[in-house]
C-alpha positions as CSV (number, residue, x, y, z in Angstrom):
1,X,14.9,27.6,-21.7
2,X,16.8,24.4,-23.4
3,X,15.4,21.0,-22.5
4,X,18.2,20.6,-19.8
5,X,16.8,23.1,-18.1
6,X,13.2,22.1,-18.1
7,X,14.5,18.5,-17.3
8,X,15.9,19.6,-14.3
9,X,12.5,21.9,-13.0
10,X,10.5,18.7,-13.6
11,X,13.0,16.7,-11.5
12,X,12.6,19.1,-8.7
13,X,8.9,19.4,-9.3
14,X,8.7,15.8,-8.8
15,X,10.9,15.3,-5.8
16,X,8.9,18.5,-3.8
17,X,5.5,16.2,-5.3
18,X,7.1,13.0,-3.7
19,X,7.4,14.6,-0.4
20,X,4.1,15.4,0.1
21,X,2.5,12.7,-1.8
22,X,-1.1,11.7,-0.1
23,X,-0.4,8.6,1.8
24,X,-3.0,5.7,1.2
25,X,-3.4,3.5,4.7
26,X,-3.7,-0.4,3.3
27,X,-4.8,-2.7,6.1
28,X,-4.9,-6.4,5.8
29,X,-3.5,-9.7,7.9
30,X,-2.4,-11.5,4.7
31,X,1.4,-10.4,4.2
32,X,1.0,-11.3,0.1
33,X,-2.7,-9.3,-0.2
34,X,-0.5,-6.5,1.6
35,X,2.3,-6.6,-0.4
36,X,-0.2,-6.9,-4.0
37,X,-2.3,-3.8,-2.7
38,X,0.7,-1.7,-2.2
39,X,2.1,-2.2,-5.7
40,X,-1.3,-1.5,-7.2
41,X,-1.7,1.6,-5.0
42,X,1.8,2.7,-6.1
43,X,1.6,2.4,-9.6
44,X,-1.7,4.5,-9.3
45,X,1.0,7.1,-8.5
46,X,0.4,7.2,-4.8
47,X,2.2,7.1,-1.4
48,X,1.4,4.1,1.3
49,X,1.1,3.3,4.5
50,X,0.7,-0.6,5.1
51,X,-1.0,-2.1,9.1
52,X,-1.2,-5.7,9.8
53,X,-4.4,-6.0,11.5
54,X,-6.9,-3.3,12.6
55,X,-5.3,-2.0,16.2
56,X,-2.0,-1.2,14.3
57,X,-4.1,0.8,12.3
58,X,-5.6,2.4,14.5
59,X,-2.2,3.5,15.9
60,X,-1.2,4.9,12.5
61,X,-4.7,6.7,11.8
62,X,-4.3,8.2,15.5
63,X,-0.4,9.0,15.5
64,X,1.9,11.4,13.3
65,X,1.1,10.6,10.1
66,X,-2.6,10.9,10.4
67,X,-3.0,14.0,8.8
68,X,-1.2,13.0,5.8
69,X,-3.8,9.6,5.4
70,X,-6.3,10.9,2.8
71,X,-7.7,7.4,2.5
72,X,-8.4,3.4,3.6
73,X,-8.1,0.5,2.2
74,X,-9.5,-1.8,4.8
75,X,-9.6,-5.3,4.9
76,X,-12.8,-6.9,6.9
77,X,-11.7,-10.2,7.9
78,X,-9.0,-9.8,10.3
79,X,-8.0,-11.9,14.0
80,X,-7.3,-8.9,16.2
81,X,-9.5,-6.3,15.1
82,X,-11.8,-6.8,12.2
83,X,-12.7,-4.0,9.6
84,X,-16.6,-3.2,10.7
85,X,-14.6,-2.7,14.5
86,X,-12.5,-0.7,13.1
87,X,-14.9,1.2,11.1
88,X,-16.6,1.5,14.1
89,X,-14.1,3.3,16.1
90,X,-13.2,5.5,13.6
91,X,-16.9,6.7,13.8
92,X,-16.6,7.0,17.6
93,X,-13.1,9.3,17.6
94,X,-15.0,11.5,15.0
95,X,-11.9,10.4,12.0
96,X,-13.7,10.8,8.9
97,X,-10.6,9.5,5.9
98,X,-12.9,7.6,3.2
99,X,-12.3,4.3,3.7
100,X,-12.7,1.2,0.8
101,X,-13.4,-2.2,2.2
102,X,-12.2,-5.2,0.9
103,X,-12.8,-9.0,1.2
104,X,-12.8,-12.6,-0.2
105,X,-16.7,-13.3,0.8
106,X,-18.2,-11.0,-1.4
107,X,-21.8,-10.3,-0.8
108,X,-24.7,-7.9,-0.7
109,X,-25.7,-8.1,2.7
110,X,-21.9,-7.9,3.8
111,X,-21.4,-4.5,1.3
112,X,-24.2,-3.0,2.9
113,X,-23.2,-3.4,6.5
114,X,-20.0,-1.6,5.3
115,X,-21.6,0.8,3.8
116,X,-23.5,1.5,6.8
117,X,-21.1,1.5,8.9
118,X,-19.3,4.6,7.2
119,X,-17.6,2.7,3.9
120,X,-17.6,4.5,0.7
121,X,-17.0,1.6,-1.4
122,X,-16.8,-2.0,-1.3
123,X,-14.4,-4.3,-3.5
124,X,-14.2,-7.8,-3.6
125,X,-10.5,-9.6,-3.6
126,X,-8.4,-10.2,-5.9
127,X,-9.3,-6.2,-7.0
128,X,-8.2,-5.4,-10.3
129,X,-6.0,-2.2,-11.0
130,X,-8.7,-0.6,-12.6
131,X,-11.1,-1.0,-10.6
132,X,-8.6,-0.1,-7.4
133,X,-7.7,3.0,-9.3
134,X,-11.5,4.2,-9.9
135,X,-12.7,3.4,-6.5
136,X,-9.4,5.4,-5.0
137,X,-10.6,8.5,-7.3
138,X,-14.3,8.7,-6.1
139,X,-12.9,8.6,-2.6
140,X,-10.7,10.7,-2.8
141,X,-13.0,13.2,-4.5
142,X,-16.0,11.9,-1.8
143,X,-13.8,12.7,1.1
144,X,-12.5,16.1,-0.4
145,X,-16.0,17.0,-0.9
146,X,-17.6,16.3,2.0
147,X,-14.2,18.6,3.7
148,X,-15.5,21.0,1.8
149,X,-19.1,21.5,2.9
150,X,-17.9,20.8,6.7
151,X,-15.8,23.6,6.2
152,X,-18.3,25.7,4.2
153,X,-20.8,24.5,7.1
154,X,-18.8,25.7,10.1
155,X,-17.8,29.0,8.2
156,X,-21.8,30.3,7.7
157,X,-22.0,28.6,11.7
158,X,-19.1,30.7,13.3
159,X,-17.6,27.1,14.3
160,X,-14.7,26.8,11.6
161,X,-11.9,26.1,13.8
162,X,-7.9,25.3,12.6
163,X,-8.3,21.7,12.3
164,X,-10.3,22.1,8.8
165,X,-7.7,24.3,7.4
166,X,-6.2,22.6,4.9
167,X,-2.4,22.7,5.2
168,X,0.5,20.0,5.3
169,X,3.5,22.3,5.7
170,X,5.6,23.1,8.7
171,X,5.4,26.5,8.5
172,X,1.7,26.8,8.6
173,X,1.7,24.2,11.8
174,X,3.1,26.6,13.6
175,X,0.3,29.2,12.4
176,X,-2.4,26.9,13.4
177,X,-0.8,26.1,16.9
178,X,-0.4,30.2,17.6
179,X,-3.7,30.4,16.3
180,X,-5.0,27.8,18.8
181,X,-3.6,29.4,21.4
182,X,-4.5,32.8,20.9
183,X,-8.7,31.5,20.6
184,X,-8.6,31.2,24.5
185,X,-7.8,34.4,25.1
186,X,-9.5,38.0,24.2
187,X,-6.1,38.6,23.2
188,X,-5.6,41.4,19.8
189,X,-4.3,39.4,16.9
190,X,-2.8,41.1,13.8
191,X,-2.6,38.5,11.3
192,X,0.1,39.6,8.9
193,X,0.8,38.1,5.1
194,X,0.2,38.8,1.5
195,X,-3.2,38.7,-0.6
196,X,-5.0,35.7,-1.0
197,X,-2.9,33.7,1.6
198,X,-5.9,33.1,3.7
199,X,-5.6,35.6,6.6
200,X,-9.6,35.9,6.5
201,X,-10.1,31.9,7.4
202,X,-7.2,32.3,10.1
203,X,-9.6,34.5,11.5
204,X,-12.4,32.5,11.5
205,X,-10.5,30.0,12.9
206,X,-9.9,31.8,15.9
207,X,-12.9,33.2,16.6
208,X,-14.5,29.6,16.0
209,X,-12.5,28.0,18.6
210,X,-12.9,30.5,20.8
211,X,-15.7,31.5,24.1
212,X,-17.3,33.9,21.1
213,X,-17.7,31.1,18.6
214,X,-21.7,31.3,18.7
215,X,-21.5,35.5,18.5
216,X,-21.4,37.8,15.6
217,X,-18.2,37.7,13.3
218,X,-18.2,41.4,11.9
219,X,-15.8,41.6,8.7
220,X,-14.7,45.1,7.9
221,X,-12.8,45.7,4.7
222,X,-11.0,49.6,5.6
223,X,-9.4,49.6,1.9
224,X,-13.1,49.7,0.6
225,X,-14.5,52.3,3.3
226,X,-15.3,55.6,1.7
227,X,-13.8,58.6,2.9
228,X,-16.4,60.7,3.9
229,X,-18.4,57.6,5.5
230,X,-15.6,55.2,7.4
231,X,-17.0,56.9,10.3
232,X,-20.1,56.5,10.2
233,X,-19.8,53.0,9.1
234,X,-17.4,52.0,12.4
235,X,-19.0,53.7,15.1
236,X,-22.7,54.4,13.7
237,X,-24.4,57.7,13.2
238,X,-27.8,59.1,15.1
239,X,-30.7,60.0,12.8
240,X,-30.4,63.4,11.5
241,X,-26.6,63.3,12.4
242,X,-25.6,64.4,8.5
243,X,-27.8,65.0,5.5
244,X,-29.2,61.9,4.3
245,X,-28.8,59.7,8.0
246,X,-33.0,59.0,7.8
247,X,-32.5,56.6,10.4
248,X,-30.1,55.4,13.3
249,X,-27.5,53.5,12.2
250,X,-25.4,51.5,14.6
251,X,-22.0,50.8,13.2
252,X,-19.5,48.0,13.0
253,X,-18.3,48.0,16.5
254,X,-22.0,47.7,17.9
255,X,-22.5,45.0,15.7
256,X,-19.9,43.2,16.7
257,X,-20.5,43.4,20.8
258,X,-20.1,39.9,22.4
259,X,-18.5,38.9,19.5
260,X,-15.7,39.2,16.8
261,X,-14.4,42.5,15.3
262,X,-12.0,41.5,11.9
263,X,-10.6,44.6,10.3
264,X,-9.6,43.6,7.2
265,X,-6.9,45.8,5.7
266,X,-6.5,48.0,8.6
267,X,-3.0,49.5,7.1
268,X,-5.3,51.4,4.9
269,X,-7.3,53.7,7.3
270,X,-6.5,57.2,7.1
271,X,-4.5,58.9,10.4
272,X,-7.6,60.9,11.5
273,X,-9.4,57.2,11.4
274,X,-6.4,55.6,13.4
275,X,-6.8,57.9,16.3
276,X,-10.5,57.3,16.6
277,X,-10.2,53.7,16.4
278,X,-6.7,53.6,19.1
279,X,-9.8,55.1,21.4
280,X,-12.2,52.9,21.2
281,X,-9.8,49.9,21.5
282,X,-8.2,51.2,24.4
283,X,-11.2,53.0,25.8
284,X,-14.5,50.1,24.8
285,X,-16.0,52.5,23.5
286,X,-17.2,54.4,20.5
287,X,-18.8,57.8,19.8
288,X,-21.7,57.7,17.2
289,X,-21.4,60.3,14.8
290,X,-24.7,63.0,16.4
291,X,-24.6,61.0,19.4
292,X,-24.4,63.2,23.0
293,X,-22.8,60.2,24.4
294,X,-20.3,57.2,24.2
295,X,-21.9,53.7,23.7
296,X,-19.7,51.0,25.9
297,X,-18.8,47.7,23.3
298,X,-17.1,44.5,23.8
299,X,-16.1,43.1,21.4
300,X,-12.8,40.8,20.3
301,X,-10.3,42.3,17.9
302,X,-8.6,40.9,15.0
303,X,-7.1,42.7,12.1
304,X,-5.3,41.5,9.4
305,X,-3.0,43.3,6.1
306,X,-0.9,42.8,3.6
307,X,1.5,45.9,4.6
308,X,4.6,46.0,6.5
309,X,3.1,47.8,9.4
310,X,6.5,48.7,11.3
311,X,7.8,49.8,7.9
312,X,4.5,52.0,7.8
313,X,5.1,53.4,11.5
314,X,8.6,53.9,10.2
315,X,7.4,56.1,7.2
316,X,4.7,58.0,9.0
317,X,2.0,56.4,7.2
318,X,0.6,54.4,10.6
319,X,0.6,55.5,13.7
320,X,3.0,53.6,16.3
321,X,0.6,53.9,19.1
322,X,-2.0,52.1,17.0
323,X,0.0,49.4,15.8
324,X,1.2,48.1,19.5
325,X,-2.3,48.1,20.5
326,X,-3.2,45.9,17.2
327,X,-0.4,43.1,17.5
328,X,-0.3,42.3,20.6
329,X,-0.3,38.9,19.6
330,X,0.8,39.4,15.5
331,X,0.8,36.2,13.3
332,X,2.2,36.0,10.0
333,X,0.9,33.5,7.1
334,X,3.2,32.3,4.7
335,X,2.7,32.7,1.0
336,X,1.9,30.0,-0.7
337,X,5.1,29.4,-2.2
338,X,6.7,28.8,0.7
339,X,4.3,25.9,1.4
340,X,4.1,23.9,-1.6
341,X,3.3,21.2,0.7
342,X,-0.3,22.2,0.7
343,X,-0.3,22.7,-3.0
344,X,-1.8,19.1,-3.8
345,X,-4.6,18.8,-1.2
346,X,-5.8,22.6,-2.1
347,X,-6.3,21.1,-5.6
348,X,-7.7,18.3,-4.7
349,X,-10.4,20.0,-2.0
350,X,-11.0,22.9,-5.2
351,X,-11.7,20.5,-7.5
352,X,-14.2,18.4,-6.0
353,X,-15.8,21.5,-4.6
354,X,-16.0,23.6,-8.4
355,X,-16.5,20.5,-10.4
356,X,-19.5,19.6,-7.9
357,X,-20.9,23.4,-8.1
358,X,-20.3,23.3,-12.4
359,X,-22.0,19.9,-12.6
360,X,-19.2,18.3,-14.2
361,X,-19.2,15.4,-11.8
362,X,-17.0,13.2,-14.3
363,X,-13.7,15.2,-13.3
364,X,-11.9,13.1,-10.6
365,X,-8.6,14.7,-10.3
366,X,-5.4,16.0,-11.1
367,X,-2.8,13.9,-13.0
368,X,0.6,13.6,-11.5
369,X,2.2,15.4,-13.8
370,X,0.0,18.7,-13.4
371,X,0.2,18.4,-9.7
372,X,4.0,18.5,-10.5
373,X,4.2,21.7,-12.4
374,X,1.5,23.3,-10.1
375,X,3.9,22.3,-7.0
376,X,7.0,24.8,-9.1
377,X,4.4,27.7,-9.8
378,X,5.3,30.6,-7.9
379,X,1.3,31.8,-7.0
380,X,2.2,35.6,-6.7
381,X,-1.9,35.7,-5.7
382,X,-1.6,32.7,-3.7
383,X,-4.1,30.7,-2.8
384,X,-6.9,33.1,-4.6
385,X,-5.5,32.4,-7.6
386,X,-4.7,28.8,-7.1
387,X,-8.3,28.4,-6.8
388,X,-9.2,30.6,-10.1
389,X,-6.7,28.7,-11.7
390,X,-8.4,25.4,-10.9
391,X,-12.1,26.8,-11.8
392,X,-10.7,27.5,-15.1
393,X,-9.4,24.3,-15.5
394,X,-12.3,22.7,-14.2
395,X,-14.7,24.5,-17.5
396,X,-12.6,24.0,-20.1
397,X,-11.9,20.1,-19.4
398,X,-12.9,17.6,-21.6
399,X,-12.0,14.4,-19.6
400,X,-12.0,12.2,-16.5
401,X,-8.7,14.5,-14.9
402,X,-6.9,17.8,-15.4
403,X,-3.7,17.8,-17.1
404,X,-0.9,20.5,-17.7
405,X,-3.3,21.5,-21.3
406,X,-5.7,23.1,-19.3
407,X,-3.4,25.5,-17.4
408,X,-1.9,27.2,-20.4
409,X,-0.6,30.1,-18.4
410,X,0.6,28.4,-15.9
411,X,3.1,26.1,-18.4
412,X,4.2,29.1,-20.4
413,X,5.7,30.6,-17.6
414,X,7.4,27.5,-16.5
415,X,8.7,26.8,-20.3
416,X,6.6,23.6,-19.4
417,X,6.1,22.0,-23.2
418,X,2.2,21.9,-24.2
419,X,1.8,19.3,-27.1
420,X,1.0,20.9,-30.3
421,X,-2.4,18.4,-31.4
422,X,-3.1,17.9,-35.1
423,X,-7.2,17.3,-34.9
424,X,-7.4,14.8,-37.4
425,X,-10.8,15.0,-39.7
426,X,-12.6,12.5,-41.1
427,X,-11.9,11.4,-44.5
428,X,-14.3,8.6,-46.1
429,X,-12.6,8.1,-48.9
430,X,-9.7,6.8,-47.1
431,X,-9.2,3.1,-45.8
432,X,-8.8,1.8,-42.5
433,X,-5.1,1.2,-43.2
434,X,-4.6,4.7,-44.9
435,X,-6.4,6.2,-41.6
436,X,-3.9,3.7,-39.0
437,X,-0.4,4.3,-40.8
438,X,2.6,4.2,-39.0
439,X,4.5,7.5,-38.0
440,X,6.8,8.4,-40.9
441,X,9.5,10.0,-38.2
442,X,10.5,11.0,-35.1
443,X,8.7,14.5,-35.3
444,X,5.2,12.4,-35.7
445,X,3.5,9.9,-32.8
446,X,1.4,7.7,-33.1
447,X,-1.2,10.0,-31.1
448,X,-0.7,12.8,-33.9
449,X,0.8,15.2,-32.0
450,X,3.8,17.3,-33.8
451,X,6.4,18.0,-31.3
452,X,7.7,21.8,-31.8
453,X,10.9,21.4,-29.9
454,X,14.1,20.1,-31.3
455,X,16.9,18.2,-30.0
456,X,18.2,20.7,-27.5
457,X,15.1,22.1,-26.6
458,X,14.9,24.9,-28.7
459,X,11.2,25.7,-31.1
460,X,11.9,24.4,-34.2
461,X,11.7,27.3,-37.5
462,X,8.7,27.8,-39.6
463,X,10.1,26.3,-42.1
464,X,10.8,22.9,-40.6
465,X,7.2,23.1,-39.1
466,X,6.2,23.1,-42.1
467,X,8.5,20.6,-43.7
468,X,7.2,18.4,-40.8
469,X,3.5,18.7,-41.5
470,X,4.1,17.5,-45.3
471,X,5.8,15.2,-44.5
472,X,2.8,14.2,-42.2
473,X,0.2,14.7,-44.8
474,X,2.1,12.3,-47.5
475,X,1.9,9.2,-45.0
476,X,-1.5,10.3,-44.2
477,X,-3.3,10.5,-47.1
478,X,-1.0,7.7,-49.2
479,X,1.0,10.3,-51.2
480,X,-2.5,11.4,-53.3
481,X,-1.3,15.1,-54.4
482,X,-4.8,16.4,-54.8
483,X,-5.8,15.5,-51.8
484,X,-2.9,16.0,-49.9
485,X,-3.1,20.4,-51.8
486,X,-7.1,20.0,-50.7
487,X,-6.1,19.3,-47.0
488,X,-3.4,22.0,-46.8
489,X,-5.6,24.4,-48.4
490,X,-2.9,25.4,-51.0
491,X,-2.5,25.2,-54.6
492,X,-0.7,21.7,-56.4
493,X,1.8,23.7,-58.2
494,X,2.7,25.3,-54.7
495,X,2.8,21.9,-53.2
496,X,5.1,20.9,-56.2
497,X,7.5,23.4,-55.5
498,X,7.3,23.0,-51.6
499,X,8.3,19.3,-52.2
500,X,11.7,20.2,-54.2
501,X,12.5,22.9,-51.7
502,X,12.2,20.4,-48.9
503,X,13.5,17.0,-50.7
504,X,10.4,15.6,-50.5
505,X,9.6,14.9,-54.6
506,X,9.9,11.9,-56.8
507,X,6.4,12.3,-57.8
508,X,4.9,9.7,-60.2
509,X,2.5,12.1,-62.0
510,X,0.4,9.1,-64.1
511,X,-1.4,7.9,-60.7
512,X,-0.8,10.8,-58.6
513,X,1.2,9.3,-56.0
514,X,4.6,9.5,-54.2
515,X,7.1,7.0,-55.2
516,X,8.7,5.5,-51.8
């Protein structure tokens, strides 16, 4: 792919990033203080709202763009609604964005009542850029971690419900409002879409919001059942039923009465299975495998695949019967691709969550410029692999934020270019101004990184790599031969002939050195 070409995927890349930007709210009285906060927060690479006194902030944090505010910046001394009321009332309508107060009368005992009062950080006006852009990070990180372990909270609770799914996108609004709807009814649901889109939480959701939300939520994946045991497993066996059934086993659907039945995969049952479960939804009923008699169940049904059902019916392969009785109510998740809106807060909720559980605390983010290439990825696995994808990143790391270097895979697909780094060793016999010399071209920058891509975009040849990385060594180590063969690992007179091949001689033999 020529440079043009790549030029143009980063353009769209950062236009799609633009759009769904997080949005930081910044609330203060003073028109200049509002105006200086917003050009810090904006070079910081983010989005921002801007209220001039606490009520109209209250409005924004309240009205349509309150799901896009992923964070506060909160003045305390204000006329019509000071910060600590304001903090106040976000405690009281449960609206939990990390929020960073800020004022001229800096003091302990007026940080603490912030604090207290739900803060996560206090800084004191005029607030450097630097210190703005690390207090933003660690709330940002603070409030994506503490979304994380409400959601992993609810989730173990049978509570989760469609406000802590994490989604920005139009599409997957109208999920979460079918979704809503369909928890206050017993209503089936078939929740339709491909691997690793999430159709598992969607679930969850429902059954969280719902009357069942304290009962059982019984997962069953059918593409792991085996054969000679789906049975047994769905509607339970009496002892002594089949060689080997010691004791009485009750089954999925009796697990599952009062509460929440997912089948997970259900395109993958086998015909016989299909007929046995049409019965017991239509019927509420099952038929232990030894058992003289039926056992009544209620129970709520969802099911959820990654097939085409009616093209299944079509084929023979799922019975038509079944499938009516399945989705009454069917509800398709979009791949992630067709979301990329969510793409940046799904990074930022899996990073604070697998950098927390791999104790590598230091990691505050994603730069901009990775969240741009991760926004044109594809995700064939979806949001699965978006999250692998990010655990990787997360181990091999070796800074503050992850960059496009630690999603190799990702950047080679895209023809994204990943800097080629010369790890410079340390030579003591070399002086400080030997060790600090000036690039000798275009090729070299003054962070030693060798760019393999010419003009139009194209790699470069072997031969001018190499050309390049001579050229490299004779500014590096002061045109010294010997050391400059030692460092290459190759022989003088190979150097030697390297040098006339490439233009690159006028060599002073007496002291060794290159004549400029």
């Amino acid at each position: 792919m020529g440079r043009h070409a790549i030029e143009i995927k980063c353009q769209k890349a950062k236009a799609l990033v633009s759009k769904m930007a997080d949005l930081i709210l910044i609330v203060d009285d003073e028109p200049v203080q509002r105006r200086l906060m917003q050009g810090i927060t904006e070079k910081l690479g983010y989005k921002t709202l801007v209220a001039d006194g606490g009520t109209s902030a209250m409005k924004m944090l309240t009205g349509k763009h309150a799901s896009r505010i992923c964070a506060v910046i909160l003045d305390l001394v204000m006329p019509d609604m000071s910060g600590m009321e304001v903090l106040e009332a976000l405690s009281n309508e449960k609206i939990s964005p990390p929020v960073i107060v800020q004022t001229a009368q800096g003091g302990v005992e007026t940080a603490v009542n912030a604090m207290r009062a739900g803060a996560v950080d206090f800084v004191v006006k005029p607030a450097s850029p630097e210190r703005l852009k690390v207090s933003l990070q660690n709330a940002l990180k603070l409030g994506a971690l503490e979304g994380e372990i409400k959601r992993i909270q609810k989730t173990a609770t049978g509570k989760l419900t469609i406000d802590e799914i994490i989604s920005a996108s139009p599409s997957m609004n109208s999920v979460k409002t079918i979704a809503q709807k369909a928890a206050k009814s017993n209503i089936p649901v078939l929740v339709e879409g491909e691997s690793g889109v999430g159709k598992e939480m969607i679930s969850r959701a429902i059954q969280g919001m719902s009357e069942r939300a304290s009962k059982s939520f019984v997962t069953v994946n059918c593409g792991a059942l085996p054969e000679n045991l789906v049975e047994s497993i769905l509607f339970g066996h009496e002892k002594g039923a089949f060689t080997g059934a010691s004791d009485k086993h009750l089954g999925k659907f009796q697990e599952a009465n009062g509460g929440t039945l997912f089948l997970d995969e259900v395109g993958e049952l086998t015909l016989d299975m299909q007929v046995k479960l049409l019965r017991a939804i239509q019927e509420g009923e099952v038929d232990p495998v030894g058992s003289s008699k039926p056992v009544k169940v209620d129970f709520r049904l969802i099911s959820a695949t990654n097939r085409n059902l009616e093209e299944e019916v079509r084929e023979g392969n799922f019975r038509e019967d079944l499938y009516y009785r399945l989705s009454v109510l069917p509800l398709t998740v979009p791949p992630l691709r067709k979301r990329r809106e969510d793409i940046p807060e799904l990074l930022r909720h899996f990073v604070a969550r697998i950098a927390a559980e791999e104790g590598r605390s230091n990691i505050k983010g994603v730069k901009r410029t990775a969240i741009e290439m991760l926004s044109e990825f594809d995700w064939p696995g979806n949001i699965r692999q978006l999250e692998n994808a990010v655990f990787r990143a997360v181990v091999l790391c070796e800074s503050d934020e992850l960059t496009i270097n630690e999603f190799p895979q990702i950047a080679s697909q895209l023809h994204y270019e990943l800097p080629i780094v010369v790890a410079p060793k340390i030579d003591t016999t070399t002086t400080p101004q030997e060790t600090l010399a000036e690039p000798i071209n275009e090729a070299v920058t003054s962070d030693e990184t060798l760019s393999m891509l010419n003009q139009e975009g194209d790699i470069i040849s072997l031969e001018n790599a190499e050309r390049e990385v001579i050229k490299y060594a004779i500014k590096k180590y002061n045109g010294s031969m010997s050391k400059i063969a030692r460092k290459l690992e190759i022989g003088r007179s190979t150097l030697y002939r390297k040098l006339r091949e490439y233009d690159l001689e006028d060599i002073h033999n007496d002291d060794d050195q290159l004549i400029a």
